[in-house]
C-alpha positions as a Markdown table, in Angstrom:
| # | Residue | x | y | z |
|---|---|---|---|---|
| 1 | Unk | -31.0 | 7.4 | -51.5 |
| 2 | Unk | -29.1 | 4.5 | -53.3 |
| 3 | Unk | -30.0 | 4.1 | -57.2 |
| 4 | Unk | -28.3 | 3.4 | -59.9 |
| 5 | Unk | -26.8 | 5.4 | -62.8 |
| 6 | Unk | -29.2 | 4.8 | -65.1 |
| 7 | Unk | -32.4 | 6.7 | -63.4 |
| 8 | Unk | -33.5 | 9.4 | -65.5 |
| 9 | Unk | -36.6 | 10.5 | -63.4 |
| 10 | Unk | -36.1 | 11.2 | -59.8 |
| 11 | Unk | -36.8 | 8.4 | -57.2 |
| 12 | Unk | -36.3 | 10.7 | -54.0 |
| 13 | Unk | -39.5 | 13.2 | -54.2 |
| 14 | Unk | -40.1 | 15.8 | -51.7 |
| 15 | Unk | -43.7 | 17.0 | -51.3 |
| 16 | Unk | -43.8 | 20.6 | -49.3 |
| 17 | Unk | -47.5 | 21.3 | -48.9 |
| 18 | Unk | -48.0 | 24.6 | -47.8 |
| 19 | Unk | -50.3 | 24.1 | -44.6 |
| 20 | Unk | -50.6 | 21.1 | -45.7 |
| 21 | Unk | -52.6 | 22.3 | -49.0 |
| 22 | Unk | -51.4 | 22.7 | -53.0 |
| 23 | Unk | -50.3 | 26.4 | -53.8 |
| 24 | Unk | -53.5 | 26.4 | -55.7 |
| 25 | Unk | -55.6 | 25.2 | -53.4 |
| 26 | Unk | -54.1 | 27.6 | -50.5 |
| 27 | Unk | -56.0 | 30.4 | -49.5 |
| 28 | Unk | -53.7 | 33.4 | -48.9 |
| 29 | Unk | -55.4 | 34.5 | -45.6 |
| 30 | Unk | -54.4 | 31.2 | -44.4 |
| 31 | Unk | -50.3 | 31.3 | -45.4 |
| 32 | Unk | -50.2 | 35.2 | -44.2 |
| 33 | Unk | -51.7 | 34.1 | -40.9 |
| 34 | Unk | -49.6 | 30.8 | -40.5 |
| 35 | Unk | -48.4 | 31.3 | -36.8 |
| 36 | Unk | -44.3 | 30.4 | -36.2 |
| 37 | Unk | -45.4 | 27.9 | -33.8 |
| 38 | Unk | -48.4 | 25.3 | -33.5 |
| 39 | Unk | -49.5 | 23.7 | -30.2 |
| 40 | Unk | -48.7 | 19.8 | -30.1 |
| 41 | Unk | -50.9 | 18.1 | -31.7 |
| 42 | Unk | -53.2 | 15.4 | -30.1 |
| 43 | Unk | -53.0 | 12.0 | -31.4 |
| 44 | Unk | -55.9 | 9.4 | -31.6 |
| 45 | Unk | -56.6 | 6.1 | -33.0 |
| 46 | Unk | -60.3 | 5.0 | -34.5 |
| 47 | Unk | -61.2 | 2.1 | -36.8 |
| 48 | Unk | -57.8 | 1.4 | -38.4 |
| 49 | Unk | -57.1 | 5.5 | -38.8 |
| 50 | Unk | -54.7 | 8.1 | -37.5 |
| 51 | Unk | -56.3 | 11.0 | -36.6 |
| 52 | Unk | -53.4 | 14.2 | -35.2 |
| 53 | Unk | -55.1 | 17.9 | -34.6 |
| 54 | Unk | -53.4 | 20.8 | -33.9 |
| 55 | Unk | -54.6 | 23.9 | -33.3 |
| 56 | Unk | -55.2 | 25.0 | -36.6 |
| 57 | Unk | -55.7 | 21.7 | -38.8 |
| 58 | Unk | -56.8 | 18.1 | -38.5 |
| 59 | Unk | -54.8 | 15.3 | -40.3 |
| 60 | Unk | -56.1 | 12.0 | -40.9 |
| 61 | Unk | -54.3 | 9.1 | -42.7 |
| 62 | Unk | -54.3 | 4.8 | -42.4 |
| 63 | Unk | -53.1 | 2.7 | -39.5 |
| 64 | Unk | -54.6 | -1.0 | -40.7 |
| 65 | Unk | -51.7 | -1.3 | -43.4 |
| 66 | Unk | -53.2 | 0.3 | -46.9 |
| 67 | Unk | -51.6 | 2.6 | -49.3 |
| 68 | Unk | -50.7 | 6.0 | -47.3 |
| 69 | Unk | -53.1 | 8.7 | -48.0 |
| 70 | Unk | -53.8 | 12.0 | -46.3 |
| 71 | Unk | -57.1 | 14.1 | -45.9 |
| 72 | Unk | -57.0 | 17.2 | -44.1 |
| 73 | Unk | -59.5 | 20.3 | -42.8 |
| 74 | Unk | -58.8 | 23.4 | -41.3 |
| 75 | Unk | -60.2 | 24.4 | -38.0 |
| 76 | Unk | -61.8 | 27.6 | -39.5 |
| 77 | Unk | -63.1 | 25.3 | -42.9 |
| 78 | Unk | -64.5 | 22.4 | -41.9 |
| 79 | Unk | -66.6 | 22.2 | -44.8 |
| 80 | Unk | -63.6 | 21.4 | -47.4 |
| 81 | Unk | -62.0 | 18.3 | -47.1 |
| 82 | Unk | -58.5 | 18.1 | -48.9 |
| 83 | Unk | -57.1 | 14.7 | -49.9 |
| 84 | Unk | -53.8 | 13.2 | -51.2 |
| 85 | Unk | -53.3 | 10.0 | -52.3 |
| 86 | Unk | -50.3 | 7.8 | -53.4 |
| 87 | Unk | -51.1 | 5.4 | -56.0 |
| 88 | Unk | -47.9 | 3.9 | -57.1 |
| 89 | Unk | -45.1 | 3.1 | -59.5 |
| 90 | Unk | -44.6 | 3.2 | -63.0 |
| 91 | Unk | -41.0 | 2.0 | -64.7 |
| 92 | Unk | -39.9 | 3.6 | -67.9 |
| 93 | Unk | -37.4 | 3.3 | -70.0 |
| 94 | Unk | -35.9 | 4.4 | -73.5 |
| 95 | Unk | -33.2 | 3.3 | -75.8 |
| 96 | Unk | -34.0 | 6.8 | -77.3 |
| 97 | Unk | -31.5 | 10.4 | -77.0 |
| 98 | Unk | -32.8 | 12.4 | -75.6 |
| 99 | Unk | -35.1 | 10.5 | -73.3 |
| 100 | Unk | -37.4 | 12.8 | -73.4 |
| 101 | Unk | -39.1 | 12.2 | -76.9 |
| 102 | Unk | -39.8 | 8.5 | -76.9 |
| 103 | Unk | -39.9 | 6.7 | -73.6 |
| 104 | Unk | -42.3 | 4.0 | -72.6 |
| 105 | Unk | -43.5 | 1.5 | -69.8 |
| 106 | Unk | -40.8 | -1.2 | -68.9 |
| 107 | Unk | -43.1 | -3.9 | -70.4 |
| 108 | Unk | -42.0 | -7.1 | -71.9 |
| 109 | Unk | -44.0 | -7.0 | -75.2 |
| 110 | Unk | -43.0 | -3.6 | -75.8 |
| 111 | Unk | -39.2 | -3.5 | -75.3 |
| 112 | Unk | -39.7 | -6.0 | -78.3 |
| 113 | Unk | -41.9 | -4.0 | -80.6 |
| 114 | Unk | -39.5 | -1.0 | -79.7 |
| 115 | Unk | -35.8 | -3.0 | -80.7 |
| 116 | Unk | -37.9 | -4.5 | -83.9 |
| 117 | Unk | -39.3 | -1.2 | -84.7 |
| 118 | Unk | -36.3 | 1.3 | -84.2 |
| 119 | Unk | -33.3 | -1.5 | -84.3 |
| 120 | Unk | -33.7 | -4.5 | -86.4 |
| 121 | Unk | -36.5 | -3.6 | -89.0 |
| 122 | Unk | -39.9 | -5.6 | -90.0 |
| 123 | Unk | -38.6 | -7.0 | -92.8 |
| 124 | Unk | -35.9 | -9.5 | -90.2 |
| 125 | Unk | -38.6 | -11.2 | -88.7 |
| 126 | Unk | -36.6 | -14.4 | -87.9 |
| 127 | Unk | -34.7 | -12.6 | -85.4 |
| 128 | Unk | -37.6 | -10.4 | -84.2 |
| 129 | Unk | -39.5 | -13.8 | -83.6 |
| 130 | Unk | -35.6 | -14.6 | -81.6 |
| 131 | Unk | -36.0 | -11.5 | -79.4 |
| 132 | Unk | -39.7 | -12.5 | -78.5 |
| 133 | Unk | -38.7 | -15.4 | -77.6 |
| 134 | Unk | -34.9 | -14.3 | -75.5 |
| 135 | Unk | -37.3 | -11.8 | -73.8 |
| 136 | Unk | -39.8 | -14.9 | -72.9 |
| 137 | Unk | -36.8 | -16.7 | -71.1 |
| 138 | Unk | -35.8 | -13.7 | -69.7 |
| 139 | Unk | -39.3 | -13.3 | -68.3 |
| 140 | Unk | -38.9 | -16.5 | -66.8 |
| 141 | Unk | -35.8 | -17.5 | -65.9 |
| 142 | Unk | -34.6 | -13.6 | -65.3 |
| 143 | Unk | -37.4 | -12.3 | -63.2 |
| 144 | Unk | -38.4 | -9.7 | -65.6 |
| 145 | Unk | -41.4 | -7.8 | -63.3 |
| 146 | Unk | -44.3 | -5.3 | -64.2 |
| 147 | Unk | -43.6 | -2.1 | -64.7 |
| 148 | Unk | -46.7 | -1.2 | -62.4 |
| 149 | Unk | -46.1 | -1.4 | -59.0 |
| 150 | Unk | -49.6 | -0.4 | -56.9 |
| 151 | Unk | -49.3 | 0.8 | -54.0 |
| 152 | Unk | -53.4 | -0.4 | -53.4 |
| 153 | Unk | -52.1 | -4.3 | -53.1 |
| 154 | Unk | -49.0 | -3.2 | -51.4 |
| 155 | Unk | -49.4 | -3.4 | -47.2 |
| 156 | Unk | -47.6 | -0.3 | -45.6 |
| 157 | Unk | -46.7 | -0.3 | -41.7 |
| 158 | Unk | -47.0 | 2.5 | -40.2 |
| 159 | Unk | -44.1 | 3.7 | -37.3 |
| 160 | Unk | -45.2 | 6.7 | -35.0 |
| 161 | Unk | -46.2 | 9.3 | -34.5 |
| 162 | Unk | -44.5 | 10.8 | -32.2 |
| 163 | Unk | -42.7 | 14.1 | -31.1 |
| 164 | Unk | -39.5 | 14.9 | -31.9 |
| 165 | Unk | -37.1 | 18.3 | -30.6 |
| 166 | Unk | -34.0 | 18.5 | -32.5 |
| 167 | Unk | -31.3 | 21.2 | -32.9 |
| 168 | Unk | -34.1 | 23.9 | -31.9 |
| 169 | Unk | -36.6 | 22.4 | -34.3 |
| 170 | Unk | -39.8 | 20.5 | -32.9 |
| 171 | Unk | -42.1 | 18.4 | -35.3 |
| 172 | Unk | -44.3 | 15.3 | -35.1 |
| 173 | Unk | -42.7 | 12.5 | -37.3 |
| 174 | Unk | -44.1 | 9.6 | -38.7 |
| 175 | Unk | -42.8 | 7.2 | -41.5 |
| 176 | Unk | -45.1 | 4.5 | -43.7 |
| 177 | Unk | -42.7 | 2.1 | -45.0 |
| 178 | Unk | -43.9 | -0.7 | -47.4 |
| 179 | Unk | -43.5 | -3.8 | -46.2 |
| 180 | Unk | -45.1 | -6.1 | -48.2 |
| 181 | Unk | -45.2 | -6.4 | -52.2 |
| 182 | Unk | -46.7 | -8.4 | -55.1 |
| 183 | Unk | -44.8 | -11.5 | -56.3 |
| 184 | Unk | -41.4 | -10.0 | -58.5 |
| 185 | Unk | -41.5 | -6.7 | -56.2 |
| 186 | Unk | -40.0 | -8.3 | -53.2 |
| 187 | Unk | -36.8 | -6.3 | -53.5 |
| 188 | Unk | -38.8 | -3.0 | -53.2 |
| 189 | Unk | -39.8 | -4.6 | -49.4 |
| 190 | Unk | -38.7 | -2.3 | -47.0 |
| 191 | Unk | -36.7 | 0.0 | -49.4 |
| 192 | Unk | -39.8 | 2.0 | -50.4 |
| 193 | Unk | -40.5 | 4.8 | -47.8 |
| 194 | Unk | -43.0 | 8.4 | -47.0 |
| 195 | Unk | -41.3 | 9.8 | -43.9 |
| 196 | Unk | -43.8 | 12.6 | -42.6 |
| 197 | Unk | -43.1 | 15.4 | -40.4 |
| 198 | Unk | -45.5 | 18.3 | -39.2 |
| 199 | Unk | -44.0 | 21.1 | -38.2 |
| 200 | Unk | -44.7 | 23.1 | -35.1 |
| 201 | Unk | -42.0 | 25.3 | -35.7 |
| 202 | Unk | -40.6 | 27.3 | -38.4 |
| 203 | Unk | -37.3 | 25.3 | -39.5 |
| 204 | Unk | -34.7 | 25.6 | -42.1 |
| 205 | Unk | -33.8 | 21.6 | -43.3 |
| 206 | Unk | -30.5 | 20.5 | -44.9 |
| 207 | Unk | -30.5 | 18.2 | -48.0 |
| 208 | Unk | -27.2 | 16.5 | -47.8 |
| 209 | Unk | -24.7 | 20.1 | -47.4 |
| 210 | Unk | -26.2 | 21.3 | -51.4 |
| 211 | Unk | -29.2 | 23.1 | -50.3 |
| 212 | Unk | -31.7 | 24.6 | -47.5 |
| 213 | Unk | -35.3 | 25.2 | -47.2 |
| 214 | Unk | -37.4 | 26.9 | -45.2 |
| 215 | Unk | -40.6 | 24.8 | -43.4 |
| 216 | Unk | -42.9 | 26.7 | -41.8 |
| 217 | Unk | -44.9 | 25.8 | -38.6 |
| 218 | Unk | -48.1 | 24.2 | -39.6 |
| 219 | Unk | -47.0 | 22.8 | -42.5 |
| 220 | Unk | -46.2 | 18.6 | -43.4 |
| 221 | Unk | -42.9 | 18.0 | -45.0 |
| 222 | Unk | -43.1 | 14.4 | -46.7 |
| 223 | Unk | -40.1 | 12.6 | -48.4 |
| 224 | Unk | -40.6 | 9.8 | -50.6 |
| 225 | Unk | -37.4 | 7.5 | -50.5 |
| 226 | Unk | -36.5 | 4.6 | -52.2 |
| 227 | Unk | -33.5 | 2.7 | -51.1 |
| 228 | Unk | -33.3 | 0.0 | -53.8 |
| 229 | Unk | -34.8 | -0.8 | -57.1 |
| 230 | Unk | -34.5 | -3.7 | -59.5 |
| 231 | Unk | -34.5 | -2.5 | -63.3 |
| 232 | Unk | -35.7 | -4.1 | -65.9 |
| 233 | Unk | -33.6 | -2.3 | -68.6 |
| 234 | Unk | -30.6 | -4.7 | -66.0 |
| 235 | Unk | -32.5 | -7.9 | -66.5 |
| 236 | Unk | -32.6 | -7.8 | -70.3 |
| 237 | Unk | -28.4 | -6.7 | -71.0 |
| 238 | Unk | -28.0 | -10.7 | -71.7 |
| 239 | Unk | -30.6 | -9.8 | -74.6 |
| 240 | Unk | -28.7 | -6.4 | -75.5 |
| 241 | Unk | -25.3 | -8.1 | -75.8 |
| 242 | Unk | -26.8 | -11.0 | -78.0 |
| 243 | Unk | -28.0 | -8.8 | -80.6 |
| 244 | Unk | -24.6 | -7.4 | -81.3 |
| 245 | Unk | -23.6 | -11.0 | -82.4 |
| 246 | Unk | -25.8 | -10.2 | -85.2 |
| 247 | Unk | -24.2 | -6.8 | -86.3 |
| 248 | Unk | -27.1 | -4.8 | -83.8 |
| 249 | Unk | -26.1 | -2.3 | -81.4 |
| 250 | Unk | -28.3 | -0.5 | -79.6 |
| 251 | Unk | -27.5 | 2.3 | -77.4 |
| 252 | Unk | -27.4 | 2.2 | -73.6 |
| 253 | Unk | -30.6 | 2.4 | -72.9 |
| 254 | Unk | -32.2 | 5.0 | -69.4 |
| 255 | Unk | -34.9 | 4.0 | -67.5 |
| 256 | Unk | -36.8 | 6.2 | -64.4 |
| 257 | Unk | -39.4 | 6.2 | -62.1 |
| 258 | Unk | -42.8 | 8.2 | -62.0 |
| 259 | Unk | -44.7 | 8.5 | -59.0 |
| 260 | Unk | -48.2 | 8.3 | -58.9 |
C-alpha cells in the first residue's frame, strides 16, 4: 500500500471473519467443528448477485456494480442471516499533539473555525475573515474535496471469482475494485480495493516478511487496500505557509482515514 507520511489511521485494513462471522456472533460448536478443508464451492449468478456455497456456508454479495457487501448463512442455520456492509470514507485530520484528543472531519469550514479558534484568536477577525476566504480559493482553484467519500454513489466492478492453488494453499479469490467516484474523488479511481479470498484450506499468509497468520478452511480473508489518496491537510500548505507571514505557525498538521 502506497500513502503518505502523514496518515495517522490505517488505510490497509484486514478483516479475518472467523467462518465468515464476528467473534461475537460465532457459535463455538461451529469454530470447534471448522473442517481443515471445504469442498469447492459452486458459483452462480442471479439478478445482478453472486451467489458461492460450499459445503458448509452460502455467500452472497453484488455483481451489477454497487457498494460491496456480504450476507452469509450456514448450512445447519438457515434461519440467521449475517450481513456486512462497507459504507465508506471519512478524512480526518488535526493540527493537535497527540492526535488523539482533538481530531475532526477534513471539511473546509472547519479547518477555519479550528486555525481561528486554537491559532489566531476571535479577537483578529480581519485575518480570520483572510483564511475564510484563502480556504474559498483553495476550494476552488485547489480542488479541496469532501471528506466523505460513499461508497453508495461509488460503482465497484467486480473481477472473479475464481479458484486459485498456490504454494499448497487453495482458496476462491475475488477482488471489488472501485471504479468510478463522485466529482473531486477521481484519484481514488482504481486505487481503492476489497480483495476477497475463501479458504478451502487451512493456510498460514505472509504480510510483507513482518508477520504470519493463520486462516482456516471455511473462513473469508478480505483486505481493504488503498493505493493512492489525495489529502486535504496537502491542498491547504499554500494557506499554512501564508499564515506564518503574519507571525502564525501552526504545527504540522496529521490527517487519517476511517473506514466505514
Amino acid at each position: 500500500m502506497k500513502t503518505k507520511k502523514n496518515l495517522f489511521l490505517a488505510a490497509f485494513l484486514t478483516i479475518l471473519l472467523t467462518s465468515l462471522a464476528f467473534p461475537v456472533l460465532a457459535q463455538s460448536t461451529l469454530a470447534e467443528s471448522t473442517p481443515t478443508t471445504v469442498t469447492p464451492t459452486t458459483v452462480e449468478e442471479q439478478n445482478g448477485w453472486q451467489n458461492i456455497t460450499s459445503n458448509t456456508i452460502t455467500i452472497l454479495f453484488p455483481k451489477d456494480g454497487r457498494k460491496p457487501m456480504f450476507f452469509w448463512w450456514y448450512k445447519n442455520e438457515t434461519d440467521k442471516i449475517y450481513v456486512v456492509k462497507y459504507q465508506g470514507l471519512i478524512e480526518f485530520l488535526t493540527f493537535d499533539v497527540p492526535f488523539y484528543i482533538r481530531r475532526y472531519m477534513a471539511f473546509g469550514e472547519t479547518i477555519r473555525e479550528r486555525l481561528r479558534e486554537r491559532f489566531i484568536g476571535l479577537k483578529e477577525q480581519m485575518l480570520a475573515a483572510w483564511i475564510r476566504n484563502r480556504l474559498m480559493a483553495l476550494h476552488i482553484f485547489y480542488g479541496l474535496h469532501s471528506p466523505i467519500l460513499n461508497f453508495q454513489i461509488c460503482n465497484w466492478t467486480l473481477t472473479g471469482p475464481e479458484n486459485v492453488t498456490k504454494d499448497e494453499k487453495s482458496y476462491l479469490s475475488f477482488n471489488f475494485t472501485l471504479t468510478e467516484a463522485p466529482p473531486n474523488f477521481e484519484f481514488a479511481e482504481g486505487n481503492i480495493i476489497i480483495r476477497c479470498r475463501f479458504y478451502y484450506t487451512d493456510a498460514t499468509e505472509n504480510v510483507d516478511n513482518l508477520y504470519n497468520y493463520t486462516v482456516k478452511a471455511g473462513e473469508l480473508k478480505m483486505d481493504f487496500i488503498i493505493n493512492q489518496w489525495e489529502w486535504n491537510i496537502d491542498k491547504i500548505r499554500p494557506l499554512l505557509t501564508a499564515l506564518e507571514e503574519y507571525g502564525i505557525t501552526v504545527p504540522k498538521g496529521k490527517a487519517g482515514l476511517a473506514l466505514g
